[in-house]
C-alpha positions in Angstrom: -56.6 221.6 148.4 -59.6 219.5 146.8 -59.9 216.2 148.5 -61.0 212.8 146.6 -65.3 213.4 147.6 -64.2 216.9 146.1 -63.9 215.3 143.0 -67.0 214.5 140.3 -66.6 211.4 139.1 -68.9 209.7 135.8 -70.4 206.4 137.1 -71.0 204.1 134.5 -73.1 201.0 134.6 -70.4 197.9 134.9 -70.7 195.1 132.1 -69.9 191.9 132.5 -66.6 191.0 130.1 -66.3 187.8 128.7 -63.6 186.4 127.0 -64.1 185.9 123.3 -65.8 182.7 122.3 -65.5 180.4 119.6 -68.9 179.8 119.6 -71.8 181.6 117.8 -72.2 185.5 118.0 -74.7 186.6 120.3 -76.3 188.4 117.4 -76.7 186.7 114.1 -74.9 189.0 110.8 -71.7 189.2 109.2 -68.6 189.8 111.4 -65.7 191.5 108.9 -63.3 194.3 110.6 -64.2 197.4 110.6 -61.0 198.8 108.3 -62.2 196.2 105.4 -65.7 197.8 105.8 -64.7 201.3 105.5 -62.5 200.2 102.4 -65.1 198.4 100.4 -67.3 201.3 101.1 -64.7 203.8 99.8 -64.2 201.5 96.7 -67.9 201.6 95.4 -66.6 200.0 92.6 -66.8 196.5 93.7 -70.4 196.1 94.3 -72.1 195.4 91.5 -75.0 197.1 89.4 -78.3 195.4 89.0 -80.5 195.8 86.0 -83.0 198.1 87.1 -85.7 196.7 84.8 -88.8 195.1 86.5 -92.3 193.8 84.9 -95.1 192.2 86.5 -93.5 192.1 90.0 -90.6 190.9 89.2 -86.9 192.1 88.5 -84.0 191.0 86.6 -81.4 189.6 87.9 -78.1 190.8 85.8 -75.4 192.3 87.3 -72.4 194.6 86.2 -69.6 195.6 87.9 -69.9 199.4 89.3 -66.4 199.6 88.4 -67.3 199.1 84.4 -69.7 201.1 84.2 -68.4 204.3 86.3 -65.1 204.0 84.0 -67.5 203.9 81.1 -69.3 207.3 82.2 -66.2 208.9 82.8 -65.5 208.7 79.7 -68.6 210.0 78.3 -68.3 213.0 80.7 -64.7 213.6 79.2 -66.5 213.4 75.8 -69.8 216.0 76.8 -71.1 218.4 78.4 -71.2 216.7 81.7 -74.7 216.9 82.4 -77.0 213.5 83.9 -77.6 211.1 81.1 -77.8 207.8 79.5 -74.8 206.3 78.1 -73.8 202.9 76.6 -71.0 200.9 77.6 -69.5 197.6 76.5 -69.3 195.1 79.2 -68.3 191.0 77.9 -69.1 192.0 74.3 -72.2 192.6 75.1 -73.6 196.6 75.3 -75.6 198.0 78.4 -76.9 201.4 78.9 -76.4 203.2 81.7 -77.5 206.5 83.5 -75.1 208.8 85.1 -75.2 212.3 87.0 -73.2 215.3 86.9 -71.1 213.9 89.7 -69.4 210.9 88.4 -72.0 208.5 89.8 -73.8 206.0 87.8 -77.4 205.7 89.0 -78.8 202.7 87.3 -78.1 200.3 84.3 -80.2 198.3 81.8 -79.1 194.6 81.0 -78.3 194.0 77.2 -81.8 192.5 76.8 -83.6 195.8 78.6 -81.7 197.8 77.0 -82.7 196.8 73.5 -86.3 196.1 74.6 -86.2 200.0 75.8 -84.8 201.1 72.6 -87.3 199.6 70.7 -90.1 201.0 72.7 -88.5 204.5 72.7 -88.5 203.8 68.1 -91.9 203.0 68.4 -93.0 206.1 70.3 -91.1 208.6 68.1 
């Protein structure tokens, strides 16, 4: 028969436990739960897709919805081959071009204004 000194036992350091304040976290940042986390990670769609044009230093600023433009190369895979490409999609009447992989995921867009600056270069060079 094994007596209680018989027994190993983990020691862990002991932490002071406070109640939960209503004052300011300990550690600045944003405090969501984690199930809403895991969700919006899970539904890329909802962040958005930033023009991935830059000059000079600095970067545009337009946005897309993921969501738009995934749906958009979705349906260009249904249409091809499914290999990684560029691909134009409609968003607010206005058309962006996009570039996908094999995978479903859409890597980068060009604004409406990049994306008819880079079609103009791309006329010139051929």
């Amino acid at each position: 028969m094994r007596s209680e000194d018989d027994t190993a036992v983990l020691q862990l350091p002991a932490y002071e436990l406070r109640p939960p304040s209503t004052d300011e976290p300990a550690r600045p940042g944003v405090v969501i739960q984690m199930d809403r986390l895991i969700e919006a990670r899970e539904r890329r769609e909802d962040r958005p897709l930033k023009c991935v044009a830059s000059r000079e230093g600095c970067s545009c600023c337009e946005t897309v919805p993921a969501g738009a433009a995934t749906a958009a190369w979705d349906r260009a895979q249904g249409l091809g081959e499914g290999l990684d490409g560029f691909f134009r999609f409609a968003w607010r009447d206005e058309a962006w071009l996009g570039f996908g992989v094999a995978g479903g995921e859409v890597r980068g867009v060009f604004c409406p204004t990049h994306r008819a600056e880079r079609e103009a270069l791309t006329a010139q060079s051929a």
